[in-house]
N, C-alpha and C positions, 0 to 999 in steps of 0.2 A: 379523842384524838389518838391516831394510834402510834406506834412508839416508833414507828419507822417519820413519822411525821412531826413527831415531837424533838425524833434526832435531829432533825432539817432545819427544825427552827434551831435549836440549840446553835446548829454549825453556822448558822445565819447571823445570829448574836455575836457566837465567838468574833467572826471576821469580820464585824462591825465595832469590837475595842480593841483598846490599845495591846500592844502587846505583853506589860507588864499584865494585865489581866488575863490576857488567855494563859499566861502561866498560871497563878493562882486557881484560874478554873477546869486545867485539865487535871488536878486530883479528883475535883466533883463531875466529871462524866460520865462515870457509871449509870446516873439514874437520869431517868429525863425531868423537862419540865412538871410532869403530872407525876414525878415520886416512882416511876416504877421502873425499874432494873435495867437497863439495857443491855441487849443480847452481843457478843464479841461484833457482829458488823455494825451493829450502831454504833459501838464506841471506834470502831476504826473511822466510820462516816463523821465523826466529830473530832478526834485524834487525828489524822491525815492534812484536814484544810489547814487546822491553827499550827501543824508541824511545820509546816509548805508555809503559813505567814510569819512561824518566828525564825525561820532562818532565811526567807527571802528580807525580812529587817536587819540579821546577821550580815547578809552580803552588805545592805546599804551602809551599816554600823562601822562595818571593816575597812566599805571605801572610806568614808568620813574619817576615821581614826588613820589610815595609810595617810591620805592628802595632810592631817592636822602633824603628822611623823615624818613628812616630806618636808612640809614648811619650817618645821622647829629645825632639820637638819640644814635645811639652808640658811634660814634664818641666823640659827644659833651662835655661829662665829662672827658674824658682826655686833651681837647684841654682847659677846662678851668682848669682844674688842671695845664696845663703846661702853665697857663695864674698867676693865682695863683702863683707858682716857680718865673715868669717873678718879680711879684709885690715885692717877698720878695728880691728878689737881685738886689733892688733900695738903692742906696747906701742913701738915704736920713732916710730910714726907724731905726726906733726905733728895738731893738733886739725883745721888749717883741711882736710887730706888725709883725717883722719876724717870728716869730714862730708862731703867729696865721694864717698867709697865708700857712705857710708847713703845717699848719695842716688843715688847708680848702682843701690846694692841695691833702692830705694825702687821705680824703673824697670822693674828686671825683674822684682818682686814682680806689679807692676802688666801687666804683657806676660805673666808665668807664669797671671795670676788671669782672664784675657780667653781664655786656649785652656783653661781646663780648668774641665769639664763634670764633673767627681764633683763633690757638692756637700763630702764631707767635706774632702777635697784642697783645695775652694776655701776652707774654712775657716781651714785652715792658713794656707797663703798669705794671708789676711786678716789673720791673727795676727801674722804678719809686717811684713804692710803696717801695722799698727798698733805694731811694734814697732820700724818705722824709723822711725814718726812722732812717737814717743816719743822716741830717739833725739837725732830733729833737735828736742824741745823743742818740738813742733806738738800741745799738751795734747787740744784740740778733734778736729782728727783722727784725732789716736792713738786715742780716745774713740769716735768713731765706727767707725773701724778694727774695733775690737776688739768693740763690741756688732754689726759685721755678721759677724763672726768667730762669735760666739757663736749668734747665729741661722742662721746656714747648718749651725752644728755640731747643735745640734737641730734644726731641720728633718732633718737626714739623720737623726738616731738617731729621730724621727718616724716617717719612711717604713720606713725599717727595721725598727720595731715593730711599723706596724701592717702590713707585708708578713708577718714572723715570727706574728702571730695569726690573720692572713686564712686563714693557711693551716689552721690547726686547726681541726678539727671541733668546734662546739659540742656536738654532743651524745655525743662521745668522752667513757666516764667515766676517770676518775684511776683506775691500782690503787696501793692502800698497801703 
């Protein structure tokens, strides 16, 4: 086999593993399969593909970690609001120390309900916001709170429905 062919295979292995492995194997591409030296374009011919497949993984890595650093920031202020909620109904807690955690909670309800754009999600956190306002004895707000809670949760099961019938053909029969 000659070494230009032996490179070919080689590069054919590389982009058939993963890519923790073609790490580990672009020290040993100097020599081919059959042991013998490879000339500066064999090793570009085996160095080039698996360079092109660890950072085309790089791109997919980055989106996946951007989306996973999206979610934690939107997420994030609700989950410590309802971290917040947890601290005040520690039975050990002072009332006037209760009240300051609902109303920390109250905060990031309000920071969690400004970055998130599902409407269901923002429902929730409405729920909340309405259940800290209850909490603090803020009857009015709580009150509103809660009927904007209520209407962002049907609005979404709204679009929901009519996305779930748009899609159906009218003139599709039922079988029984």
């Amino acid at each position: 086999m000659s070494d230009v062919k032996a490179a070919e295979e080689e590069v054919a292995q590389i982009m058939r593993m993963a890519p923790e492995a073609v790490a580990t194997l672009l020290g040993a591409t100097t020599t081919a399969a059959s042991g013998v030296p490879l000339a500066g374009t064999a090793i570009q011919a085996v160095m080039l593909p698996a360079l092109k497949a660890i950072l085309n993984d790089r791109a997919e890595e980055k989106n996946r970690l951007t989306q996973a650093h999206v979610e934690a920031l939107v997420n994030g202020p609700y989950e410590v609001g309802m971290e917040y909620l947890n601290q005040a109904a520690q039975e050990y807690r002072k009332a006037e120390d209760r009240k300051e955690y609902i109303r920390e909670a109250f905060r990031e309800f309000m920071r969690a309900r400004g970055q998130q754009e599902h409407e269901f999600r923002r429902a929730l956190i409405e729920y909340q916001l309405g259940n800290s306002c209850a909490l603090l004895a803020k009857k009015e707000d709580a009150r509103q709170w809660f009927q904007r809670s209520y209407t962002s949760a049907m609005n979404y099961l709204y679009n929901r429905k009519t996305a779930v019938f748009s899609s159906i053909d009218p003139s599709a029969k039922l079988r029984g």
